[in-house]
C-alpha positions, -999 to 999 in steps of 0.1 A, spaced: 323 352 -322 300 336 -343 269 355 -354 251 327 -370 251 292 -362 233 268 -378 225 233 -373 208 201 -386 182 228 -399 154 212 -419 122 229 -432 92 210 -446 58 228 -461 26 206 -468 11 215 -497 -22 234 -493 -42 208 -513 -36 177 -512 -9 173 -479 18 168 -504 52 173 -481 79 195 -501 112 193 -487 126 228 -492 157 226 -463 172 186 -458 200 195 -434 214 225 -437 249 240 -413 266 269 -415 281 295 -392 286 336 -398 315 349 -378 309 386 -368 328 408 -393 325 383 -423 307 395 -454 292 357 -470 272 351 -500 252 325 -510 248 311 -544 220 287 -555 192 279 -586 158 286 -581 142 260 -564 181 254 -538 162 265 -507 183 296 -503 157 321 -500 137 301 -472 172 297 -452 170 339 -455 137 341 -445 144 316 -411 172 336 -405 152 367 -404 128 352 -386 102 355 -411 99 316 -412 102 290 -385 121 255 -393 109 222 -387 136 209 -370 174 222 -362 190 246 -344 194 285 -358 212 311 -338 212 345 -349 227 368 -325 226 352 -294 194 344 -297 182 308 -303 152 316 -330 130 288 -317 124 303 -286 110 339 -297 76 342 -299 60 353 -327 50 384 -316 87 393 -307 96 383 -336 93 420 -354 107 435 -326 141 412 -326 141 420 -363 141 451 -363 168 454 -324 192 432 -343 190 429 -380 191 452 -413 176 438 -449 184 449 -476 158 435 -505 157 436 -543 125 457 -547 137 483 -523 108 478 -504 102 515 -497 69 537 -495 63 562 -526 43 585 -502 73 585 -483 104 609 -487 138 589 -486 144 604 -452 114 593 -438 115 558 -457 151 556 -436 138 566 -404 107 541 -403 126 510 -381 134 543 -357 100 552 -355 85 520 -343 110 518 -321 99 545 -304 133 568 -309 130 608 -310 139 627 -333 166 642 -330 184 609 -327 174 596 -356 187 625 -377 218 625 -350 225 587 -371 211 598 -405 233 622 -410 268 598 -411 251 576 -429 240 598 -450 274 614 -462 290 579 -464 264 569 -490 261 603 -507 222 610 -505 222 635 -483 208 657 -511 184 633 -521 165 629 -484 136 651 -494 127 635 -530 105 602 -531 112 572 -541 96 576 -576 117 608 -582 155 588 -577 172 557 -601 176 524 -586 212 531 -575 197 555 -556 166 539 -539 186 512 -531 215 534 -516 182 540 -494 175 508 -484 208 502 -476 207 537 -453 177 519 -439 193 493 -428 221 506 -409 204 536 -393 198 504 -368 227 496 -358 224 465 -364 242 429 -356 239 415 -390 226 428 -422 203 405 -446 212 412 -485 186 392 -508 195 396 -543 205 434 -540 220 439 -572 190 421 -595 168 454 -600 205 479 -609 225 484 -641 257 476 -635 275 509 -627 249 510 -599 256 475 -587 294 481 -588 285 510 -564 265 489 -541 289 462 -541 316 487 -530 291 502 -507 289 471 -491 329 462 -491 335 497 -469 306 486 -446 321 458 -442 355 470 -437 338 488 -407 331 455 -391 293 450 -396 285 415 -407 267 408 -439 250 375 -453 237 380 -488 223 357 -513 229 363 -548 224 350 -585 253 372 -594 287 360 -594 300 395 -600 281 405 -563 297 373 -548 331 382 -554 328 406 -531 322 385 -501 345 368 -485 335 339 -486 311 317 -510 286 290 -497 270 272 -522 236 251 -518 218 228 -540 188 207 -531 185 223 -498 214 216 -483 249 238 -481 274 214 -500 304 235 -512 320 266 -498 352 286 -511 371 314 -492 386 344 -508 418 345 -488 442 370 -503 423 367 -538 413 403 -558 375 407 -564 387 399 -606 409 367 -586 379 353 -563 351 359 -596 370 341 -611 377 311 -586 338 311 -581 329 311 -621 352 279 -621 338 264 -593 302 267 -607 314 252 -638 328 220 -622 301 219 -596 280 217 -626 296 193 -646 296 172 -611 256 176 -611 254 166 -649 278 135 -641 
């Protein structure tokens, strides 16, 4: 079943002065299967972050199809939009994105709350979650009393407490040292392993070898992929790293 489809997707901006067009998406397809964990690679500038944010329906393309969930983006209206976000999808940002005059547990619960869920239920999924990620002692602290590994243990508890179809990963691994990325990345693998879906886009080649597969887009289009198959995380980082070199040596040529 696929989770994501997308076709012929294209996404133009006009400048704010000057009606200058900027081409960010040319004609981008790809498809998510439900249970896949896929990263995205790109530079600054590849489009990658504005295909995450029309996924999430945070953006709307200019022309294309994007299916996310069953649900054909184009037809949502925009004041749906939060509520489909928050029924179907989990995001998992960089910064965290969590309230310091929140506690952790109440920086979890916040999705549940506007969704109208008592209480008790949301502790009722908390406390699984919880014990799987090992902050169930840190639920009372804020998030400016906790490391990054932690907050972002957090955000990840945030995103699951949802249930949701498909969780969003942009760049969760560029604010954490590395033996609090290598946690996350494993983190991620065991969610995974559960069947939840994740899409995640990613400088890192180190948090790409933990996908399972590896799309690559330049220019704003998708124009290389690579699966993992029955590679080791050291086996696929490896079969990425020489990818990018020849992709780049392609590019300079």
């Amino acid at each position: 079943m696929e989770m994501v489809s997308v076709t012929g997707l294209k996404k133009t901006y006009v400048t704010r002065f000057g009606g200058h067009q900027v081409e960010a998406l040319k004609n981008v397809n790809l498809s998510v299967e439900q249970g896949e964990f896929v990263a995205i690679m790109g530079e600054s500038g590849s489009g990658k972050t504005t295909l995450l944010n029309i996924l999430a329906a945070l953006d709307t393309a200019t022309s294309g199809s994007v299916v996310v969930a069953g649900q054909d983006l184009s037809t949502i209206k925009e004041k749906y939009a939060a509520q489909f976000r928050r029924n179907h999808l989990g995001f998992v940002f960089q910064d965290f994105n969590l309230l310091d005059t929140f506690t952790l547990e109440d920086n979890i619960y916040l999705p549940l709350v506007l969704n109208g869920v008592s209480h008790k239920e949301m502790r009722q999924r908390l406390q699984p979650i919880a014990t799987q990620l090992g902050i169930t002692e840190l639920l009372q602290k804020y998030p400016y009393e906790v490391s990054g590994g932690q907050k972002q243990r957090c955000a990840v508890a945030r995103a699951l407490i949802t249930n949701p179809k498909l969780i969003l990963a942009d760049e969760p691994t560029g604010a954490l040292d590395s033996k609090a990325s290598d946690s996350l990345l494993e983190l991620f693998h065991q969610i995974n392993e559960t069947g939840q879906t994740i899409l995640m886009v990613t400088h890192s080649v180190l948090a790409a070898s933990h996908a399972s597969r590896m799309l690559f887009i330049r220019d704003g289009e998708v124009f290389h992929q690579i699966y993992r198959g029955t590679d080791t995380n050291e086996q696929f980082y490896q079969k990425i790293s020489d990818t990018l070199t020849l992709l780049a040596g392609g590019k300079q040529a």
